[in-house]
LUMNUDREN-987067 format. One record per residue: residue number from 1; chain; x, y, z of N, C-alpha, C in turn. Coordinates in pm, 1 decimal, padded with zeros to 6 digits. Atoms other than C-alpha are relative to their C-alpha. Layout:
# LUMNUDREN-987067
<site k="NUM" c="A" n_east="X" n_north="Y" n_up="Z" ca_east="X" ca_north="Y" ca_up="Z" c_east="X" c_north="Y" c_up="Z"/>
...
END
This chain:
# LUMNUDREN-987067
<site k="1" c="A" n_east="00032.9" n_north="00140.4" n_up="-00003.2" ca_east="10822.6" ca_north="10019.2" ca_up="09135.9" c_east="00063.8" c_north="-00061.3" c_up="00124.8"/>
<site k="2" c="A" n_east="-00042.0" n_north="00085.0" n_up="-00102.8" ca_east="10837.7" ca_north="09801.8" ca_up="09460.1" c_east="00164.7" c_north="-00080.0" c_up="-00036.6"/>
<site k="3" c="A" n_east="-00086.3" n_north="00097.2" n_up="00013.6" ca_east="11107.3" ca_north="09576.3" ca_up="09525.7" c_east="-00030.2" c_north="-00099.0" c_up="00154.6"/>
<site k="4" c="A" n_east="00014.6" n_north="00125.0" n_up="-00129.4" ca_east="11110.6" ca_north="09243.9" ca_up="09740.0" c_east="00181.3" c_north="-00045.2" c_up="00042.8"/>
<site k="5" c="A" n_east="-00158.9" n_north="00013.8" n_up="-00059.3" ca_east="11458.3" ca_north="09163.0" ca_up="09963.8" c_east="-00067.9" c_north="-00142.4" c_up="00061.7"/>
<site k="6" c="A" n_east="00086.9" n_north="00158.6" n_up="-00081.8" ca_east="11405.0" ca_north="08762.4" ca_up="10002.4" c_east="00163.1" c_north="-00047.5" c_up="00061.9"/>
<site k="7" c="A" n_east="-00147.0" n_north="00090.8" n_up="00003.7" ca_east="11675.3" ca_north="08594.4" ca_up="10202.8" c_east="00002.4" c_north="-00127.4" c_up="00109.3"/>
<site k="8" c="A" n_east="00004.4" n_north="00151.4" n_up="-00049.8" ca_east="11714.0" ca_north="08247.2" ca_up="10317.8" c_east="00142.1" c_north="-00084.9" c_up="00078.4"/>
<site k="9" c="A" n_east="-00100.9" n_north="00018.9" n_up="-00105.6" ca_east="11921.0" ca_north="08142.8" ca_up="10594.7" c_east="-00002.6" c_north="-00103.5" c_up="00096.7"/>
<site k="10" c="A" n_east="-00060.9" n_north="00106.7" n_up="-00058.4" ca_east="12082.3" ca_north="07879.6" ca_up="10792.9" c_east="00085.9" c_north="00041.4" c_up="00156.5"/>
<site k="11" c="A" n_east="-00062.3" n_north="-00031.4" n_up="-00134.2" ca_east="12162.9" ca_north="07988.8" ca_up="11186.4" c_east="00097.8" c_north="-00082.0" c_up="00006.9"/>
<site k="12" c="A" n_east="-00132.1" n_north="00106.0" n_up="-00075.5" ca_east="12510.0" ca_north="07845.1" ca_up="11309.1" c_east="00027.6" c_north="00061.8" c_up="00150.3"/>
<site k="13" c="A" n_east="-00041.2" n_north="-00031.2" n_up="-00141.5" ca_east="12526.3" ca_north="08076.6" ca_up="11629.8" c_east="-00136.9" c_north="00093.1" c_up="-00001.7"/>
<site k="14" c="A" n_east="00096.0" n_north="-00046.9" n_up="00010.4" ca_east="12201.5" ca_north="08225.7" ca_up="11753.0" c_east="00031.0" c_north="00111.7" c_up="00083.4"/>
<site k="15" c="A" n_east="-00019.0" n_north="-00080.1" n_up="-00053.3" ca_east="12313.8" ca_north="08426.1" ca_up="11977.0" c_east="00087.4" c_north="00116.8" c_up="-00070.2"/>
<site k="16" c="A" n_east="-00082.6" n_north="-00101.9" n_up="00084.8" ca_east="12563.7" ca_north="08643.8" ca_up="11704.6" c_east="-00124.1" c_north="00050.5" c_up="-00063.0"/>
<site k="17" c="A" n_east="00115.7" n_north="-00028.9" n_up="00133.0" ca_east="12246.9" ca_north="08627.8" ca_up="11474.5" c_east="-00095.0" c_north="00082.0" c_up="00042.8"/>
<site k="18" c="A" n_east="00108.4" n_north="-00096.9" n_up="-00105.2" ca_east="12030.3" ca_north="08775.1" ca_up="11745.2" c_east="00037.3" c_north="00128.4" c_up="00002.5"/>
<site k="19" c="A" n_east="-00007.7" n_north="-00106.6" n_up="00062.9" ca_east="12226.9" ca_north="09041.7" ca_up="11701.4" c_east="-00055.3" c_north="00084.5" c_up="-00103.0"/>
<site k="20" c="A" n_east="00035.7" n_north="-00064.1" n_up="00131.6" ca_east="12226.4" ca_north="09112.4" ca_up="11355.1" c_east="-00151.8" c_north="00016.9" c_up="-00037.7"/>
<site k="21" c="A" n_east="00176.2" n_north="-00010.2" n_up="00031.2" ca_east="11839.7" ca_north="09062.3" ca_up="11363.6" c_east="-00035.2" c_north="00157.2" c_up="00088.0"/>
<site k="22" c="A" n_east="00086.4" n_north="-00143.1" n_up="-00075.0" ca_east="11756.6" ca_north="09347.5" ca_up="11638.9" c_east="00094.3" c_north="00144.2" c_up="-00068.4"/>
<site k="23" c="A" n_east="-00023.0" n_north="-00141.1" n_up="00020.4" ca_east="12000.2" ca_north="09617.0" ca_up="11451.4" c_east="-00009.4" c_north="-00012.7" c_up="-00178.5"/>
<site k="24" c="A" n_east="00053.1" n_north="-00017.9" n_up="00112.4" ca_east="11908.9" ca_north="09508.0" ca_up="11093.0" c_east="-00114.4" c_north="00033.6" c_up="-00022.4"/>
<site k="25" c="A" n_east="00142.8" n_north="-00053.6" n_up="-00004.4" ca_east="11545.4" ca_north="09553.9" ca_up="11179.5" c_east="00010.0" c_north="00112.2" c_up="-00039.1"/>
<site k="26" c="A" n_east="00009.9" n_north="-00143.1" n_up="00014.3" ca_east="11627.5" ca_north="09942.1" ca_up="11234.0" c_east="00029.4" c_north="00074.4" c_up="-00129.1"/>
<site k="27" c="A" n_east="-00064.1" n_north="-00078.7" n_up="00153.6" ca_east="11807.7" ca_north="09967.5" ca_up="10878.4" c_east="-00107.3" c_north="-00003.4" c_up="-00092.4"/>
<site k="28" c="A" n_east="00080.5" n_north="00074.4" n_up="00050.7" ca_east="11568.3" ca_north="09773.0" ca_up="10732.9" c_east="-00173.9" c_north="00132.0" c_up="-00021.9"/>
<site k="29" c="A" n_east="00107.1" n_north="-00069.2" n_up="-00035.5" ca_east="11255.2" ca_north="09981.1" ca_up="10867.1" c_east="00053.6" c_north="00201.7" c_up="-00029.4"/>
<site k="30" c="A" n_east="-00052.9" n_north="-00123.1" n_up="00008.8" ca_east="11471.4" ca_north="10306.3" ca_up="10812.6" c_east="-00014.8" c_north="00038.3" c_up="-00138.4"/>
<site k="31" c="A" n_east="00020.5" n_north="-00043.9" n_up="00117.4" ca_east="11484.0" ca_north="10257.6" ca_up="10458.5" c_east="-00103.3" c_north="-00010.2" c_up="-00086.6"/>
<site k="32" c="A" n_east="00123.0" n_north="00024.8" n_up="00113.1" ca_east="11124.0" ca_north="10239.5" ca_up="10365.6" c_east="-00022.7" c_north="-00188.3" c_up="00007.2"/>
<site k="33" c="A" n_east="00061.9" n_north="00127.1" n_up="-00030.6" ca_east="11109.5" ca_north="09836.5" ca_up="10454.7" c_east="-00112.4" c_north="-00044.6" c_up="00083.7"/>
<site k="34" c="A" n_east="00150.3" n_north="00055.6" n_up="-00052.9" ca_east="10797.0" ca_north="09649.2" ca_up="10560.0" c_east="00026.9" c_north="-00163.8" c_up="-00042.3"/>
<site k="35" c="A" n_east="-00035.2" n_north="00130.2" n_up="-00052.6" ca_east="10850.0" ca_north="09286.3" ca_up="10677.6" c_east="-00140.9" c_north="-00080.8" c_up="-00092.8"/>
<site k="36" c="A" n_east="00101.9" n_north="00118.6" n_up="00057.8" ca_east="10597.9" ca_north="09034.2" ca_up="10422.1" c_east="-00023.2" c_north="-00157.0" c_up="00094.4"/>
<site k="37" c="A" n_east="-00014.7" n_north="00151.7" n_up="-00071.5" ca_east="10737.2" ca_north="08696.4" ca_up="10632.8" c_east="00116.6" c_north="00015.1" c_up="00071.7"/>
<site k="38" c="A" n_east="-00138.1" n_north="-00016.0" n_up="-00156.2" ca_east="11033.3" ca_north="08656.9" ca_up="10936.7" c_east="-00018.3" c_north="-00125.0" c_up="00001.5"/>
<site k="39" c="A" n_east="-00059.4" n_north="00109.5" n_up="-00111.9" ca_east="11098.5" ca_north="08281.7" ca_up="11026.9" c_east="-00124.0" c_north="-00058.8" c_up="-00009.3"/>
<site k="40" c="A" n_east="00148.8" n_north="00083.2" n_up="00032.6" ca_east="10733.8" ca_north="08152.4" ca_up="10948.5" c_east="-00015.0" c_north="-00058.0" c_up="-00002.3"/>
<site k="41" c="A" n_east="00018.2" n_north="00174.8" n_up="00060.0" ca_east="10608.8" ca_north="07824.0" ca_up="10863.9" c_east="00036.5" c_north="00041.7" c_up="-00162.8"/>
<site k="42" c="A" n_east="00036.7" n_north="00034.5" n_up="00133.8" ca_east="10668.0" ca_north="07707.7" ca_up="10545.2" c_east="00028.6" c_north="-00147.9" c_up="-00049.0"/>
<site k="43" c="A" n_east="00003.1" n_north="00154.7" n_up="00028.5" ca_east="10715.5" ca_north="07427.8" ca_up="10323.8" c_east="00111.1" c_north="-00021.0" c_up="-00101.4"/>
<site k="44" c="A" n_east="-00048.5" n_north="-00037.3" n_up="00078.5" ca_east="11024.0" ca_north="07387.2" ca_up="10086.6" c_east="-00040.7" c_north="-00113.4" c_up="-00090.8"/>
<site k="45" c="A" n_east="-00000.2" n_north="00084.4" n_up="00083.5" ca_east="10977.3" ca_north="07224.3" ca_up="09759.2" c_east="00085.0" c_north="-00035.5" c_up="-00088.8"/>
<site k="46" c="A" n_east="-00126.4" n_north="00023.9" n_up="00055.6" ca_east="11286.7" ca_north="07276.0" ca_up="09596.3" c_east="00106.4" c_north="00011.6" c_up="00046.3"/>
<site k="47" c="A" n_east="-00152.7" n_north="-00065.6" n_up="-00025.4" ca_east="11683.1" ca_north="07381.0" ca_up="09613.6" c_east="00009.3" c_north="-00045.5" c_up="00145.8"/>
<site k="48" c="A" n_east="-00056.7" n_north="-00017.2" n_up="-00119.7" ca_east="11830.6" ca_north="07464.5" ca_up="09962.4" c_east="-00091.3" c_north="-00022.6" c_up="00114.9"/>
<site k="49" c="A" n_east="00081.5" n_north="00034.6" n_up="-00085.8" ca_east="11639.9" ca_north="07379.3" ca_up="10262.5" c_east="00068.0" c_north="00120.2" c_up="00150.6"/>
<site k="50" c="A" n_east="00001.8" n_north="-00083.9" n_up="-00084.3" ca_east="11664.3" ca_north="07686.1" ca_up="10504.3" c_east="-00067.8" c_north="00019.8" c_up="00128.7"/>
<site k="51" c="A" n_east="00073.0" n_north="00019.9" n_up="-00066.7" ca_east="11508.9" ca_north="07698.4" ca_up="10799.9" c_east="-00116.4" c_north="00179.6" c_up="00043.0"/>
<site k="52" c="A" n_east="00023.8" n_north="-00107.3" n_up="00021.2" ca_east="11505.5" ca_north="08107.5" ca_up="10770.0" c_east="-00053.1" c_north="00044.5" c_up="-00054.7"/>
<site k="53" c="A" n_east="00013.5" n_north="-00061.4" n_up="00148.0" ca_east="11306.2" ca_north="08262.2" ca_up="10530.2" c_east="-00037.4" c_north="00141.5" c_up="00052.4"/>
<site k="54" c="A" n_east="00058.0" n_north="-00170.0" n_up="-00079.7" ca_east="11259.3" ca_north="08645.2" ca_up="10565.8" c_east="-00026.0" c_north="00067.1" c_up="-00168.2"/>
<site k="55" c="A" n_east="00050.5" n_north="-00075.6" n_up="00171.7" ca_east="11066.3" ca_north="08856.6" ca_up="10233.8" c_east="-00030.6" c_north="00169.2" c_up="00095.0"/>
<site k="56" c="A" n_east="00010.4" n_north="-00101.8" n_up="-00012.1" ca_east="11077.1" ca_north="09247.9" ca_up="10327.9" c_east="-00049.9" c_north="00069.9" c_up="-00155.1"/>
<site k="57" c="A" n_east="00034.9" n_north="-00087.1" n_up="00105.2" ca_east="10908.7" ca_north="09498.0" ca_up="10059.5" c_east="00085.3" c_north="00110.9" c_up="00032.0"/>
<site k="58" c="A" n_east="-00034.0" n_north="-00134.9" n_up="-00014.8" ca_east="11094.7" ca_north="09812.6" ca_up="10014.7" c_east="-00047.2" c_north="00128.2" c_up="-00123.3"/>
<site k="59" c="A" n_east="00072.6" n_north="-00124.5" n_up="00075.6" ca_east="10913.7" ca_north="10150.6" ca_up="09828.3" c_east="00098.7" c_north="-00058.3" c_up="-00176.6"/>
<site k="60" c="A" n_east="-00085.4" n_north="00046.2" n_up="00179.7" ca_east="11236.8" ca_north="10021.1" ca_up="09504.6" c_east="00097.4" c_north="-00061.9" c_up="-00001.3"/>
<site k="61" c="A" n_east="-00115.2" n_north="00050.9" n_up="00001.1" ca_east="11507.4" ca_north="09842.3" ca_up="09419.7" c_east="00169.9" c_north="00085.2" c_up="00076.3"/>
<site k="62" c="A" n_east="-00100.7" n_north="-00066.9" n_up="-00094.4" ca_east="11727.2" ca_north="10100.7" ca_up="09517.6" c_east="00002.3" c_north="00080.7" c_up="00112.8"/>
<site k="63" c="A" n_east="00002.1" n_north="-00023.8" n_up="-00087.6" ca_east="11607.8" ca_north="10163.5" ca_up="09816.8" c_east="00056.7" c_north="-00082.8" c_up="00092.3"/>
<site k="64" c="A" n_east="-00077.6" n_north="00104.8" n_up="-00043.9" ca_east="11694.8" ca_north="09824.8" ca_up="09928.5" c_east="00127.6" c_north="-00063.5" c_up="-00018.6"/>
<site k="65" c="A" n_east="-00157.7" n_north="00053.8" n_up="-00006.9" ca_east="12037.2" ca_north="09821.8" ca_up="09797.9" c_east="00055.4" c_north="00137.8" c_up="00051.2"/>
<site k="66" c="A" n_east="-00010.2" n_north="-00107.8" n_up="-00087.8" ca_east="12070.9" ca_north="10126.8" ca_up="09969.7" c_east="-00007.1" c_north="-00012.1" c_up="00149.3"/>
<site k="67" c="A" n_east="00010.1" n_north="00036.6" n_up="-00127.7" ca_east="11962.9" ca_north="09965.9" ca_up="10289.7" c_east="00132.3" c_north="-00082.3" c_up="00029.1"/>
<site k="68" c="A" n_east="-00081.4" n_north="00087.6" n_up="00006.1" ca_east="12200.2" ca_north="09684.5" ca_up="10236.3" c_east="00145.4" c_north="00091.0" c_up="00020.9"/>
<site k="69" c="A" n_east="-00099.3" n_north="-00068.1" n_up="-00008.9" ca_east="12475.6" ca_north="09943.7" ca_up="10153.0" c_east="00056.9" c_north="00083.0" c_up="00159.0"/>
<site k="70" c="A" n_east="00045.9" n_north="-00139.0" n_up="-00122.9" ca_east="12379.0" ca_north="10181.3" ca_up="10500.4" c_east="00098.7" c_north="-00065.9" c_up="00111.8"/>
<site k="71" c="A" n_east="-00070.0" n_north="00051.4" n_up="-00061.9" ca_east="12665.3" ca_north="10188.9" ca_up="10738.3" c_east="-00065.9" c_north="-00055.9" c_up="00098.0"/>
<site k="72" c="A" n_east="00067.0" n_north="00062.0" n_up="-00099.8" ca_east="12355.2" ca_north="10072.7" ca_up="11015.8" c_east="-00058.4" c_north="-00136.0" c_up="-00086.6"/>
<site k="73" c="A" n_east="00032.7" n_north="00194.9" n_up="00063.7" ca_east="12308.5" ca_north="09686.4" ca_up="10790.0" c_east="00172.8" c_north="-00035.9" c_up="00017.9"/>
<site k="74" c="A" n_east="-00155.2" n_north="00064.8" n_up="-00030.8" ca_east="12664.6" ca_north="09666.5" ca_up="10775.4" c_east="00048.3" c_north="-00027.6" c_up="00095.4"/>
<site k="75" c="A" n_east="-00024.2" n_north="00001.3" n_up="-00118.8" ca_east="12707.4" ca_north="09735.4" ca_up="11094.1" c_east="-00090.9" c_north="-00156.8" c_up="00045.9"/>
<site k="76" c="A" n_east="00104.5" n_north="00104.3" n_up="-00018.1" ca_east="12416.0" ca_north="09448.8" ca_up="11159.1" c_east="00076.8" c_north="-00130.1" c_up="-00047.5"/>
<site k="77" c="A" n_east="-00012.7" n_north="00093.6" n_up="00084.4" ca_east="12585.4" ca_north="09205.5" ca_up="10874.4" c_east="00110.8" c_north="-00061.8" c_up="00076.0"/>
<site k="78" c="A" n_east="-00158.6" n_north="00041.9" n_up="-00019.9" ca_east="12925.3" ca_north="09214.5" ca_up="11073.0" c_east="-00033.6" c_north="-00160.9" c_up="00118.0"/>
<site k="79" c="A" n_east="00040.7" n_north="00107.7" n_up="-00072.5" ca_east="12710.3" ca_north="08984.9" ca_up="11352.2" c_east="-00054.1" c_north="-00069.9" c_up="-00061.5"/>
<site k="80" c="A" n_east="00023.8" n_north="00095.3" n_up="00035.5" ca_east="12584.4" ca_north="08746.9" ca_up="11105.4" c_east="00100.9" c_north="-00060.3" c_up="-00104.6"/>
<site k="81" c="A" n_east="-00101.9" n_north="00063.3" n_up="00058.9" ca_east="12901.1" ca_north="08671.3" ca_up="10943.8" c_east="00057.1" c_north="-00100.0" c_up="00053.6"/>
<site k="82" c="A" n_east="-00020.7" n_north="00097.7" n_up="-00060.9" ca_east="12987.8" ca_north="08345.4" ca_up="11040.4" c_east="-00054.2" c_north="-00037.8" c_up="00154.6"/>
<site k="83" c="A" n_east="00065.7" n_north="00031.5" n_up="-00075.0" ca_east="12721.1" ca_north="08307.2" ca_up="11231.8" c_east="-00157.1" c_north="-00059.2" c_up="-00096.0"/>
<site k="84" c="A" n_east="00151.9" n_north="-00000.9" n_up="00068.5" ca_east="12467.0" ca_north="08227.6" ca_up="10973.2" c_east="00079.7" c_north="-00042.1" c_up="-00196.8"/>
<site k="85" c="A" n_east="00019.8" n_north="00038.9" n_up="00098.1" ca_east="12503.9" ca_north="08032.2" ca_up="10585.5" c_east="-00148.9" c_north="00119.9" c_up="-00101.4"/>
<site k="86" c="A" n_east="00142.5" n_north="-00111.5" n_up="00053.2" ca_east="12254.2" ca_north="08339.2" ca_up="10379.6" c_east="00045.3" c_north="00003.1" c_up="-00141.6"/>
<site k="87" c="A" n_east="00036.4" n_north="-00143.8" n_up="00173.0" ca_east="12143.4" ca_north="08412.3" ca_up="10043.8" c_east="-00056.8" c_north="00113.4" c_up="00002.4"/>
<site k="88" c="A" n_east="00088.3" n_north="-00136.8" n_up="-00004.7" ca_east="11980.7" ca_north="08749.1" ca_up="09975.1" c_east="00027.6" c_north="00031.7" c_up="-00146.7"/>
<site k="89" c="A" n_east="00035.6" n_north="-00015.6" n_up="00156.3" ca_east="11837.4" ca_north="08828.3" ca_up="09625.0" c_east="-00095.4" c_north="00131.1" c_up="00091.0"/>
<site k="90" c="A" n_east="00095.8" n_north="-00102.7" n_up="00015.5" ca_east="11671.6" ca_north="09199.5" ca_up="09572.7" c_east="-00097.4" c_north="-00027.2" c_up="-00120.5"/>
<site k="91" c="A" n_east="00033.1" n_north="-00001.2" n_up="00125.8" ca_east="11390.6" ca_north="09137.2" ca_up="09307.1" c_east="-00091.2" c_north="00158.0" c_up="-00005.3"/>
<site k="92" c="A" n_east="00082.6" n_north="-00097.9" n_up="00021.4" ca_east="11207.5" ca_north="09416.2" ca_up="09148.1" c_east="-00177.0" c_north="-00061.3" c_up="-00031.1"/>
<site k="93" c="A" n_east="00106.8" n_north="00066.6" n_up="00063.0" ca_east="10838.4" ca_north="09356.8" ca_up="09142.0" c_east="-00061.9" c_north="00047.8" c_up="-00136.1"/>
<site k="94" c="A" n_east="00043.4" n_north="-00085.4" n_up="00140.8" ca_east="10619.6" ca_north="09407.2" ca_up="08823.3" c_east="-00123.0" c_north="00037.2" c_up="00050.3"/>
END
């Protein structure tokens, strides 16, 4: 069963974040991810107002906490740490 990696984010330094975007891609795409939306239009209607939104599919749930785990995201995460306000929810789809 699929899984969706949604996460919603708030840039504070673009240039750290720029980082973490070009070497999370590779983890991301390493572990069976496929990009749904990146930074898109949208429209919010509720909660938090993000300007980020990013939805990746990955082949399962634990593929994507497997990505997340992979010393190449961590490595990625260390440049959006205080460079960036993020949620990140894994859901499983049905």
């Amino acid at each position: 069963m699929g899984a969706l990696w949604i996460a919603n984010v708030h840039v504070t330094d673009e240039e750290s974040y720029g980082k973490y975007a070009a070497l999370a891609t590779g983890a991301i795409t390493a572990h069976g991810g496929v990009f749904l939306a990146r930074a898109g239009r949208y429209k919010q209607l509720e909660g938090n107002d993000r300007a980020r939104n990013v939805v990746a599919r990955f082949p399962s749930l634990e593929d994507a906490e497997a990505c997340y785990n992979s010393p190449q995201y961590q490595e990625a995460l260390s440049h959006a740490r205080g460079a960036a306000e993020r949620d990140l929810v894994i859901v499983e789809e049905v």
